[in-house]
Steps between C-alpha positions, in 0.01 A plus 500: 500500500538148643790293353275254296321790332844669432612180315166448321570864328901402465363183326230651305708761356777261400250223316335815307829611424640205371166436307551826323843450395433142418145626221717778392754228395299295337360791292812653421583076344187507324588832319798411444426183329227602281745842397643426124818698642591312788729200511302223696810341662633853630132562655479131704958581543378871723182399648534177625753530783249769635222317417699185727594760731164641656349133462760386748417777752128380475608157558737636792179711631266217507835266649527793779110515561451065530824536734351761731194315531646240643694671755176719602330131563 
């Protein structure tokens, strides 16, 4: 494997990843809120630093990606 296809996989593994983590998330919140037993504030208190968390490595991913670009130009 060439190094462009190598990062293509590295990159297409990490944005499926992320996109995982970031629907199971979301589901997890929407259980959450609509469950009689839960406490909304403790729900939005645990999720939303890891919720902030894998949305910053997609911003950092596409950051990396628009950065490389340039420097393959």
């Amino acid at each position: 494997m060439n190094r462009e296809k190598v990062v293509d996989f590295i990159y297409l593994v990490t944005i499926s990843t992320l996109s995982v983590v970031i629907l199971s998330v979301a589901v997890v919140m929407l259980a959450g809120l609509f469950n009689e037993k839960v406490d909304n504030a403790q729900i939005f208190e645990m999720l939303g630093p890891a919720f902030n968390t894998i949305v910053g490595a997609f911003v950092g991913l596409l950051g990396g990606l628009s950065l490389n670009a340039k420097e393959n130009k």
